[in-house]
Steps between C-alpha positions, in 0.01 A plus 500: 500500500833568345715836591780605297731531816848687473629554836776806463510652885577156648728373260724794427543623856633400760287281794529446844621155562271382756141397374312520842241776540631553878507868583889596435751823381578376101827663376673484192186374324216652309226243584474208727296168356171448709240289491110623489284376799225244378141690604246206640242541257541746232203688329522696201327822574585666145711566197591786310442378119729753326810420731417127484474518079851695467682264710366186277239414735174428325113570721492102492870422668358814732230285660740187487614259828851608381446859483391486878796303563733720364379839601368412901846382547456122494714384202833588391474530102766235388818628448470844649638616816322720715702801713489804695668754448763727740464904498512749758322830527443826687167434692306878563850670434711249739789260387326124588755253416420195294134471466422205147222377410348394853168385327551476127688241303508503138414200287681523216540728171285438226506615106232556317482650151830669568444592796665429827301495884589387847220338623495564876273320841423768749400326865631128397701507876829587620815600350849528608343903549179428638712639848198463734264427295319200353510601097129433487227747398119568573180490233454852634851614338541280202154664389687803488773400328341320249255750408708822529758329268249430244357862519825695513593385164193575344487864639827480310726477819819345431459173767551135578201283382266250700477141348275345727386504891484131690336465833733260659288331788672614767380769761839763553542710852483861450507829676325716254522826692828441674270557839539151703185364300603220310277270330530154252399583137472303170846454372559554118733558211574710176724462234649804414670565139732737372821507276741501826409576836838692547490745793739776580572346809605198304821731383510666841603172729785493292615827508421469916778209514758603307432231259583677134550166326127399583395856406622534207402113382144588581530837363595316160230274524205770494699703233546204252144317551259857560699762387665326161529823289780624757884395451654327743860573577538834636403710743301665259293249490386481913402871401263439237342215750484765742308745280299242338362393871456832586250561164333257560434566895417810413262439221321222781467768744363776287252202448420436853427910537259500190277224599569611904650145558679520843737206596549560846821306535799614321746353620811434266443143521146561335630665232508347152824526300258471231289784614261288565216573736597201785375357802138632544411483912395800639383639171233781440355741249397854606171543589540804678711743297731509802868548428608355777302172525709180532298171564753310707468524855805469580606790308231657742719765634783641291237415204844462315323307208209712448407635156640799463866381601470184252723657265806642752508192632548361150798693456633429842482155437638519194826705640512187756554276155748754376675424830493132448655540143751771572760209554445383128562875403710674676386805522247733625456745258290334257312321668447808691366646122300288447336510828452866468333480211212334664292792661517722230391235258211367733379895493466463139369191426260542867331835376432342164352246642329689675379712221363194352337455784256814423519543156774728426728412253599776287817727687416772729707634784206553704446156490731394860291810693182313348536136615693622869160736531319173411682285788440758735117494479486160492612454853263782611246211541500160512520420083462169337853513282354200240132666457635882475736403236257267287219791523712784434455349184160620468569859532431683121605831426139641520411405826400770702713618809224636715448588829287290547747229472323288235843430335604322869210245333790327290752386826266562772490048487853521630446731799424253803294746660399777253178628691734626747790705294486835636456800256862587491606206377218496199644829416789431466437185238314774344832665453690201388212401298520821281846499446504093386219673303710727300791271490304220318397793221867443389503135451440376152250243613182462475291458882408096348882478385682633778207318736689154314822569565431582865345215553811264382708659778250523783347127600134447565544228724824417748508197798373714799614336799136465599411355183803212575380499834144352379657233302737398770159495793314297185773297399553389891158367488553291244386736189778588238271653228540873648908440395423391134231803495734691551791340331323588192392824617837628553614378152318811336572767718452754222189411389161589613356139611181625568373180616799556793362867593452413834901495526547850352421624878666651805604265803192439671443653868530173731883470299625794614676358814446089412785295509636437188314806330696776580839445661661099487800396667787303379365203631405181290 
């Protein structure tokens, strides 16, 4: 196996100049060289064939000695030089210091038919930043990851990518809950792959220390490798890398609210300078149409994450970057433009989407009253968000809003308990119902046509946390074909698949309050 390897972030930065992994403050350095910890008897568990093909990899090399080598942690590819790297980041809205990469150390960069990606390990042991921690990871969480990444990019989600997921051997002490209970589970790893995993905290530590020079050097790094159609040498040009992160964080979030992807931990240190969706852990899709659902536990209280706040915390992280290059700038002002601009824009851009979402797509300033009537009922009982969406397809012009509530026929699937909706709240989908009714007269498309396009903006199928949760309990026994069922599963999420059916379906009853089905904390 043969990698085209061109290392850029640890050859044109600046390292820390010890090479232990021993817990430490690193200053005046962007990365400090680590080595990965050598699992006692790696397994391959699986491999995502698209990411493996655009790296160079072929299915063959996949199932090779050296691929397991390589990817568990075990072998150093010759002449590369692994690292972690230094950021810092506001943790739930607090300043917290120098954080790194306390269990992720990146490989190498590879190129690939023009194209450039960091391949990174995710649980291969400590780092300078592991703080307490040990830098390894569970089966239960690298399931997750490596399955979320994979699915986010084919709902179209801007992301990081999954290469592969290694068991390493070795049984890793965790407190899942955060209760007292801890417990030994199977240790494992993923190899995570994106362009850069530049963070804004990565921009912030600087800023924090007074340390321009080291600022603005990294700052001319991500310009001239990710951002090449900007000029460098003016201040000019830190302005157009501001606006071009904030387009793209905002496009990624407008994402996360259309397929009702919530994160649950944005801190600025998860936040892609890529806008990239980044570090999945206490991930979850609606199932619910509740607003304010988050599925990290530790976000339990001030549910500061939760879905409906996704994208003001976007902006408020992104004025936190705008902080950490004011030095470069100078002044406020435009940054303080550009920043602006963000709400009003997301308004736009968030009721088209939204629009898309049921249909709509010819102008009509009745539109806004429409969908916030719309949002309204669907928290009036407890609404699938995934099946109302994809069934709301269904709905022709002729169908008949009766009394009777025939017409409830088409989303009645999503309602978790429909026998029981009391006869206020069918009335007043009847009311919606008859003015979507008339609003859908004035679109151009046909029921089948517009029924097509809806369907390429609402998925069929999304990684419910229960339906992770049953590959995780399966794949702990020793069976991994749940993962690749729904590896491939997950590739489609547009299509119908009836073979898959059984996955088009509301989180079943004894999920509800499981562990690891509804909320998840950080832990893993």
């Amino acid at each position: 196996m043969k990698l085209n390897i061109k290392d850029t972030f640890n050859t044109q930065l600046l390292s820390d100049p010890k090479t232990s992994n021993e817990r430490r403050q690193v200053s005046n350095a962007m990365f400090s060289f680590v080595t990965p910890r050598k699992p006692s008897a790696p397994k391959l568990i699986h491999v995502s064939q698209e990411v493996s093909q655009f790296l160079g990899i072929s299915m063959e090399e996949a199932q090779s000695e050296e691929f397991l080598q390589i990817f568990s942690g075990s072998k150093i590819i010759e002449g590369t030089h692994p690292y972690a790297m230094v950021y810092g980041g506001h943790q739930f809205g607090n300043w917290a210091g120098q954080l790194g990469d306390g269990r992720a150390i990146n490989l190498c960069e590879v190129v690939h038919n023009e194209y450039r990606w960091a391949l990174q390990l995710k649980g291969s042991g400590e780092t300078p930043f592991s703080r307490g921690a040990d830098g390894l990871a569970v089966l239960r969480s690298s399931i997750r990851e490596h399955l979320c990444s994979e699915a986010m990019f084919h709902l179209g989600v801007p992301t990081t990518r999954s290469l592969s997921l290694i068991l390493t051997g070795d049984d890793v002490l965790r407190d899942v809950m955060y209760n007292g209970n801890s417990a030994y589970e199977k240790g494992a790893v993923v190899c995570r792959v994106a362009p850069s995993f530049i963070r804004f905290g990565n921009f912030q530590i600087f800023t924090s220390r007074q340390d321009i020079d080291s600022l603005k050097l990294l700052t001319d790094y991500t310009i001239r490798n990710f951002f090449p159609d900007i000029e460098l040498g003016s201040k000019e040009a830190y302005l157009e890398f501001f606006q071009e992160v904030l387009d793209r964080t905002l496009d990624m979030i407008l994402h996360w609210q259309r397929v009702g992807f919530v994160h649950g931990v944005m801190n600025t240190d998860n936040m892609s300078i890529l806008g990239l969706t980044i570090d999945y852990g206490p991930y979850g899709w609606l199932e619910g149409y509740d607003h304010g659902w988050t599925p990290n536990t530790t976000d339990k209280e001030g549910r500061r994450y939760r879905y409906e706040y996704q994208p003001r915390i976007a902006l408020w992280n992104l004025l936190q970057l705008a902080n950490a290059l004011f030095p470069l700038i100078g002044e406020s002002e435009p940054l303080e433009k550009i920043l602006n601009s963000y709400s009003s824009r997301y308004a736009v851009e968030n009721l088209q989407m939204m629009k898309a979402k049921i249909g709509l797509f010819k102008e009509d300033e009745n539109d806004q009253r429409l969908i916030d009537h719309l949002e309204k009922m669907l928290q009036l009982t407890e609404t699938d968000m995934t099946i109302f969406f994809r069934n709301l397809a269904n709905f022709k012009r002729e169908t008949e809003i009766d009394l009777g509530g025939k017409f409830l026929s088409i989303i009645e699937d999503s309602f978790y308990d429909s026998n029981r909706m009391k006869p206020v709240i069918a009335s007043s989908w009847k009311d919606w119902f008859e003015l979507y009714k008339i609003r859908i007269e004035k679109e151009k498309y046909s029921d089948s046509e517009r029924k097509e396009l809806m369907d390429e903006t609402n998925p069929k199928y999304v990684l419910r946390n229960y339906m992770a949760q049953l590959a995780i309990d399966a794949a702990n026994q020793g069976d991994y074909s749940l993962i690749d069922e729904l590896y491939h599963l997950l590739k489609n999420p547009y299509g119908e698949q009836p073979e898959q059916q059984k996955w088009f379906a509301k989180r079943p009853e004894w999920a509800r309050n499981k562990v690891g089905c509804s909320m998840l904390s950080c832990s893993s």
